[in-house]
C-alpha positions, 0 to 999 in steps of 0.5 A, spaced: 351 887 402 348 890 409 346 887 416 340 888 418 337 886 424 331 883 420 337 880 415 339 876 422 333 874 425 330 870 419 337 867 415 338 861 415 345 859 418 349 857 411 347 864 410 353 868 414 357 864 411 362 866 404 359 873 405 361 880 407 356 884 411 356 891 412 354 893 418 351 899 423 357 898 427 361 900 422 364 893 422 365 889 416 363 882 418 365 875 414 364 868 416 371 865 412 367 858 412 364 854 406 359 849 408 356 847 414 350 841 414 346 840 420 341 834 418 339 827 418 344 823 415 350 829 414 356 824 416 354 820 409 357 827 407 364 826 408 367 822 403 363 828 398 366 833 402 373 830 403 373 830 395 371 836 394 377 839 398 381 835 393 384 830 399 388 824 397 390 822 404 386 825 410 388 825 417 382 822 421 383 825 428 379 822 434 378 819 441 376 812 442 369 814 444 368 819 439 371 814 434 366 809 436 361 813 435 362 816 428 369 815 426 369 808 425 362 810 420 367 816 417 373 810 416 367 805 412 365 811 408 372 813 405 373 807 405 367 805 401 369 811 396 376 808 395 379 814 399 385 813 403 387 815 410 390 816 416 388 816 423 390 819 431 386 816 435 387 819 442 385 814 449 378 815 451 380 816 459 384 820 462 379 826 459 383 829 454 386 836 456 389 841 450 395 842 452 402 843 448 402 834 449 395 833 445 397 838 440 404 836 439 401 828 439 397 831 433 403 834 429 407 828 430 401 824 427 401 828 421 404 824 415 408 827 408 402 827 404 397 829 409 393 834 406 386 835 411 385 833 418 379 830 419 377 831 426 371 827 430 369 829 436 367 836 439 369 841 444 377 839 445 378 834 438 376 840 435 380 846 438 386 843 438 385 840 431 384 848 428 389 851 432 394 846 429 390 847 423 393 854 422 400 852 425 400 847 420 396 850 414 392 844 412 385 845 412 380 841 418 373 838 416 369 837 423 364 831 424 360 834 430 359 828 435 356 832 440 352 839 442 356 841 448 360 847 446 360 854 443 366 854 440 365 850 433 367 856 429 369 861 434 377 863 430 381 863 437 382 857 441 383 857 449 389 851 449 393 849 456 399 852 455 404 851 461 397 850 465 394 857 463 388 857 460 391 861 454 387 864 447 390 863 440 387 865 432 386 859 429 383 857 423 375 855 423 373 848 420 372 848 412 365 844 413 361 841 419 358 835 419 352 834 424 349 828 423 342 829 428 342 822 428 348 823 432 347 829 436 340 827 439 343 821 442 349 824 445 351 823 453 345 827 457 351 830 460 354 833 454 347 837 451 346 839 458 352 843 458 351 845 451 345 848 453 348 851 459 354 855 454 347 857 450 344 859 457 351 863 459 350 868 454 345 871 458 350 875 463 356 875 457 351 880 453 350 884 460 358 884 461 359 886 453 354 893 454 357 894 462 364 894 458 362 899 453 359 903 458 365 903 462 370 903 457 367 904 451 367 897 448 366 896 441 359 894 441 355 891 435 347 891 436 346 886 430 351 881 432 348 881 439 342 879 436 345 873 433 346 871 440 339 874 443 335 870 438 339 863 439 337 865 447 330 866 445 329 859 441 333 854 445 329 857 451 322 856 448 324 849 446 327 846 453 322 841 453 323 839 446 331 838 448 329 834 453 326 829 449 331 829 444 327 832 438 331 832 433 329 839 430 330 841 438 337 838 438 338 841 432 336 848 435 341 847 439 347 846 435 345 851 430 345 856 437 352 854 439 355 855 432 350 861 430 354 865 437 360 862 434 359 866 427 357 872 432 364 872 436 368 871 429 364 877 427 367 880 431 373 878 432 373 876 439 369 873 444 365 877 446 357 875 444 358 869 447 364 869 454 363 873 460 364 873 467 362 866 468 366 863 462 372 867 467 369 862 473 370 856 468 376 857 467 378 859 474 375 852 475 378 848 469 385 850 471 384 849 479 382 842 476 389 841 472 393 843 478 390 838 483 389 833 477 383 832 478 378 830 472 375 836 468 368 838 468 365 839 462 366 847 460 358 848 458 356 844 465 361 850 469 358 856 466 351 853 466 352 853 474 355 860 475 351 863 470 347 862 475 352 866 480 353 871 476 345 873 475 345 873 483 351 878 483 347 883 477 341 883 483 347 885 488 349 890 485 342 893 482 340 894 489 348 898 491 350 904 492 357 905 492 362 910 496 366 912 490 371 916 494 373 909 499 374 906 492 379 910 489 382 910 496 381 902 495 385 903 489 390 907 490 392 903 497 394 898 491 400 892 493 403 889 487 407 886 492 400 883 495 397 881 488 403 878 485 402 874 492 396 872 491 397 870 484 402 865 486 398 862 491 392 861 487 395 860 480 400 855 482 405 853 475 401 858 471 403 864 476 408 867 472 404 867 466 399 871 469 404 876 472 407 877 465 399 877 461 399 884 467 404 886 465 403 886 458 397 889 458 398 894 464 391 891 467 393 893 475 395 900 472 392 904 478 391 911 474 387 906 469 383 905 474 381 910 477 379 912 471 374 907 470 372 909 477 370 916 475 367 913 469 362 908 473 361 914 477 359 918 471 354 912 469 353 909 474 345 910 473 346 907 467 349 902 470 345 900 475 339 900 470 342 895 466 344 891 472 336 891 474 336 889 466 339 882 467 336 875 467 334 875 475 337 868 478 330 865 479 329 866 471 336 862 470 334 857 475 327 856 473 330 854 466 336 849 469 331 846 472 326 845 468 332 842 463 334 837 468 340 842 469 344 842 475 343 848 479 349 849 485 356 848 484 355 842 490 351 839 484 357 838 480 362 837 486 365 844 486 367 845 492 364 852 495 371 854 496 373 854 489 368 859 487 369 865 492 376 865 490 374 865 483 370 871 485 376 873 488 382 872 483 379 869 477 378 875 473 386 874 472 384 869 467 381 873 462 382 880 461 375 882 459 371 886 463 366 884 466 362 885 473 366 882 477 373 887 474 367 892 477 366 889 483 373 890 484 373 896 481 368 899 486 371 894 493 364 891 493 367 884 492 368 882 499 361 884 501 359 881 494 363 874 496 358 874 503 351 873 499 355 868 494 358 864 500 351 865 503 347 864 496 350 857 494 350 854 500 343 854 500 
């Protein structure tokens, strides 16, 4: 069957799943999922579900907040229907960190007969119950608890591994049950920061095409639609979700699965990560270093989606000295950058300077390359930066959400958000304007407007 753009904007989300698309892009895209159920009332749900996968012993894996919330209605269900089961609870406090401990904790509770892991939660209940998923080759069912994250069906998960954010395939859950009775009545805290993950599309998408630009990324206009039409609809609905409407609530959560079906489209992360994810997990694992409690992903890349418009205004309004950038880059230090790396990146540095050079990221040549080819496009460049969301725009629909704004907001400390500028792209891979920024020697004069911007 073939992906139109008319196709996308009018199907219902059952509709991506089970079927192969033939697509412009000459991509063939499929969604390996069988159901996903975004109602009033969907936790009634899962006795049927568990059966339906033929399940005689299923391993209920939660939190003691989220078991609170929906596992004890999940136990009473299987057991009403006369199903046996097994249960991991983790603690409720210290935030849980999907690290190599949580994921281990999780295989060691995995009995002989365990043939479905059943796992109520959200954003790292879920992560870490579909990596071990794929380990394991048992099957997840998700009981959705919470909207605060996108990464419901993307097929990577992003877990701690030696205290480096890390990405790895994983299975995508079989069935979603989200329960808007549910849903709507989660923490303030956590829809805001699922609405900040939806809003974070907005300079991801302009980095997916600055990438195609500069290194002719592979680019699908349909699957960005997805998320475009994600975007348009839970921005026109920021009052509703304040009020908690279901039917808004429910946008919300279909928004953050629908931009998970446009990243397993494609096979990647593209359609829903850019550089303000890059400043997110920069954060998320300064955090870990000073053993300080995580904030919530969605929270972070809500406030630096907010940065990351500010640095597009920047760059609409530059006109770079090309030749000083290749002169820049040439005078490139590997002894400086692995300095660096140890400084900023603590127990992950190694990591980060192997992932380099794997991927040959600091390859000088390359570079240069890259610089040329922004020379080449640069007016093309500078029209999709002057295209991006401006931050007023950005700012105006965290403010009317009752979203913070600042990374003082939240507690981040300014500090943390220049040296994100600096040397949080080392994280990801991904291209995105602040690999350019680099690229074009603009990122300390850019870190001034930021230091500036911020401290407003």
């Amino acid at each position: 069957m073939k992906l139109t753009a008319e196709k996308v904007a009018g199907m219902d989300i059952g509709g991506f799943l089970g079927e192969h698309y033939a697509c412009a892009c000459g991509k063939d895209h499929f969604m390996d999922m069988d159901n996903i159920f975004i109602e009033s009332g969907a936790i009634n749900r899962v006795a049927e579900v568990v059966r339906n996968y033929k399940s005689t012993e299923p391993l209920i894996i939660a939190d003691e907040n989220t078991f609170k919330v929906a596992g004890e209605k999940v136990a009473h269900l299987l057991d009403d229907a006369g199903i046996k089961y097994r249960t991991h609870i983790f603690p409720g406090k210290p935030v849980l960190v999907p690290d190599e401990k949580t994921a281990g904790s999780i295989l060691f509770a995995i009995g002989e007969k365990t043939d479905l892991l059943l796992a109520v939660g959200t954003g790292v209940i879920n992560d870490i119950t579909k990596y071990v998923s794929r380990r394991v080759n048992i099957p997840e069912v998700l009981v959705a608890t919470a909207p605060s994250m996108d990464g419901f069906v993307s097929d990577t998960a992003a877990p701690t591994v030696g205290n480096l954010k890390s990405s790895f395939p994983c299975n995508l859950p079989r069935t979603i049950l989200g329960d808007t009775d549910i849903l709507k009545d989660a923490p303030e805290v956590m829809i805001l920061a699922g609405f900040g993950d939806i809003i974070g599309k907005y300079s991801a998408l302009t980095d997916w095409q600055l990438s195609r630009i500069v290194n002719d990324e592979y680019y699908c206009e349909l699957t960005a639609q997805i998320t475009q039409d994600v975007l348009d609809k839970c921005v026109a609905n920021i009052d509703a979700m304040t009020r908690r409407e279901p039917a808004a609530i429910k946008d919300v959560m279909e928004g953050l699965i629908r931009t998970g079906i446009a990243m397993s489209y494609v096979n990647n992360s593209r359609p829903a990560s850019g550089s303000e994810h890059h400043y997110s997990h920069y954060l998320e694992m300064q955090y870990l270093f000073q053993g300080k409690e995580a904030l919530l992903h969605g929270t972070k890349v809500g406030i630096t989606s907010i940065i990351v418009a500010k640095l597009y205004e920047t760059l609409a309004n530059e006109q770079p000295d090309f030749d000083a950038a290749i002169a820049h880059a040439k005078a490139f230090s590997q002894t400086d950058w692995e300095r660096n790396v140890r400084k900023y990146y603590d127990s992950a540095a190694e990591g980060v300077i192997c992932a380099a050079k794997t991927d040959k990221r600091n390859d000088i040549d390359a570079r240069i390359k890259r610089i040329e080819k922004i020379r080449e496009h640069w007016s093309e460049i500078q029209a999709l930066a002057k295209s991006a969301k401006s931050t007023a725009f950005i700012e105006n629909i965290f403010r009317r959400a009752g979203a913070p704004l600042r990374p003082k907001d939240v507690g981040i400390p300014n500090e943390l958000i220049n040296d994100a500028l600096y040397i949080g792209r080392e994280v990801r891979t991904r291209y995105s304007i602040i690999h350019l920024l680099e690229d074009l020697g603009l990122t300390e004069k850019c870190a001034a407007v930021i230091d500036k911007f911020i401290a407003e």
